[in-house]
N, C-alpha and C positions, 0 to 999 in steps of 0.2 A: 900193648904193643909200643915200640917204640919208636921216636917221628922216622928215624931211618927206614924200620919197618914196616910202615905206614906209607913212605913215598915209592920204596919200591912196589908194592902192594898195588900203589895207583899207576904205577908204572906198567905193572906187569897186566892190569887190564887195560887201559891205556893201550896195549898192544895188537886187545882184539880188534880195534876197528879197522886192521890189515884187511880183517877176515870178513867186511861187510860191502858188499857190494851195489857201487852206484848202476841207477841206468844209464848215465854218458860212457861212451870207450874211449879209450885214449884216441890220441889224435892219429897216430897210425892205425884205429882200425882193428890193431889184434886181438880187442879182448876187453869185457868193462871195466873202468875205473872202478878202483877200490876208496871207502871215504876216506882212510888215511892219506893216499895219495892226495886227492881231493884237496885235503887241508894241508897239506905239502906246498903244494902247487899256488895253493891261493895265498898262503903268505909269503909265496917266494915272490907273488902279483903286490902285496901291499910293500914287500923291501921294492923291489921296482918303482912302484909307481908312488913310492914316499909318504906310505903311511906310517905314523908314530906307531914304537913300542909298541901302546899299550894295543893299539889297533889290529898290528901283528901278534901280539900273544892273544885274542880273540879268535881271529882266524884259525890259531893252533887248537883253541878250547871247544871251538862251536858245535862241532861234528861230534864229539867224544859223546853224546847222548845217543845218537846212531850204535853204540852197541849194544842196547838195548830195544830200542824202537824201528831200526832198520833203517834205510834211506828212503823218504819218500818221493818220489817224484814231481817236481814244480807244473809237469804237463802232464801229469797221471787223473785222468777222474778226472777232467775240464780242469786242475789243479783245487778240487774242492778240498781234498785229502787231505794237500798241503798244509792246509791251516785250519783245521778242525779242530773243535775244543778238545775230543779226545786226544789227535796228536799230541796240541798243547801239555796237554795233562801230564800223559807220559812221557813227553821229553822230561819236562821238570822233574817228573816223581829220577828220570833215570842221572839227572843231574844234583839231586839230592843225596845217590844212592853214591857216584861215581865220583864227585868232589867229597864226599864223604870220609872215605878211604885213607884221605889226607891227616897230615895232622890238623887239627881243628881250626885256629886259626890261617893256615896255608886254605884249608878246603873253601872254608867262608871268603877268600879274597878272588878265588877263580871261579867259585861259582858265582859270585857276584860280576865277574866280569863277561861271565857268560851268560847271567841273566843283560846284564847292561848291552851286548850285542843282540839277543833275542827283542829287547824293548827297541832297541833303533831309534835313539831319541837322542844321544850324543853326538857333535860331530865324530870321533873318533867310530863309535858302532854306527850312523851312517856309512860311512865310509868304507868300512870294512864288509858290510854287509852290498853293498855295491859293488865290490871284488867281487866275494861270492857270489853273487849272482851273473857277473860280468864273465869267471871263468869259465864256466860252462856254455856260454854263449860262442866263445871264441874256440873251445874244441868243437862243439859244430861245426862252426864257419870251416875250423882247419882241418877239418874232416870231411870236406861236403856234404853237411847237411847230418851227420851223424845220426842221433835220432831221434830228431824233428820229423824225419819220414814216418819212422814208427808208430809214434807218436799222434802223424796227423796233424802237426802246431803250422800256423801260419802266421805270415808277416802279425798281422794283426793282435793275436792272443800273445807273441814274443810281447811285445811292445805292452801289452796290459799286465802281463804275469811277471816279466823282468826289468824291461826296456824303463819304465816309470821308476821302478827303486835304485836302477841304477844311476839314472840320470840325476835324481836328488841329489846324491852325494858324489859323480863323476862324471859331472855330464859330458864334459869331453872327451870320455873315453865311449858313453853311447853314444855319442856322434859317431865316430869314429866304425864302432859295432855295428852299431844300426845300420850305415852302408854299407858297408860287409855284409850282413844280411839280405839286405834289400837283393844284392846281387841274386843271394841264394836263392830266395824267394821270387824274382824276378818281378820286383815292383818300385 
């Protein structure tokens, strides 16, 4: 194949994860977010709130393993789900399979930047990864409460399962959440 056909290739799967559905809804309400939005959304959060480059093409990368794995939910199963070795497992095997697609050297630079936000050990994938977790917090808030009810999450389990990763690398912006929150929760 040739690298052209090889990018459209990643492209064109690249497209499924339209077709994967989160459990947050949009902020109005009409209907669940899809992961592509998702990762729309949250690097349109890192141009805002002036995250680097490589911070923002992360954001655009993270998700793309959700076509294969599906989206898990951070308050699904006490969020044990979220981080199980098996998750683990298959994300990578599906980011092996999906940066694959690429021409070889292109494949090896994005999967590696998508391993580099999954480790969380750079300022840049801090940081980014603090978005991510920041946007979904804030369609709650701008939803009242979105599905947190569903879910059954309180002040408390926010504050362990997101409210901590995001203050690492934003804390001014979980300041910010967090009483936003507090209101919802009424604490």
């Amino acid at each position: 194949m040739s690298d052209l056909t090889r990018r459209f290739a990643f492209l064109v799967e690249a497209d499924r994860l339209k077709s994967v559905e989160r459990a947050n809804v949009l902020m109005n309400l009409s209907r669940p977010e899809n992961s592509a939005e998702h990762s729309w959304h949250v690097a349109l959060y890192g141009l805002v709130f002036g995250a680097s480059d490589r911070a923002i093409a992360m954001l655009l990368l993270h998700d793309l393993v959700e076509i294969d794995t599906g989206d898990v939910p951070i308050h699904s199963q006490n969020g044990q789900a979220h981080h199980s070795e098996a998750q683990l497992a298959a994300e990578e095997a599906a980011a092996r399979r999906i940066f694959g697609l690429l021409p070889e050297a292109q494949g090896r630079e994005l999967h590696a930047l998508w391993a580099e936000f999954e480790a969380n050990e750079t300022p840049d994938a801090v940081f980014a990864k603090s978005l991510d977790r920041a946007q979904p917090v804030m369609q709650n808030i701008a939803s009242g409460g979105g599905t947190w009810a569903e879910y059954r999450v309180t002040y408390t389990q926010l504050v362990e399962r997101v409210g901590q990763r995001i203050d690492r690398g934003a804390p001014a912006l979980w300041s910010w959440l967090s009483e936003s929150a507090r209101v919802y929760f009424g604490v």
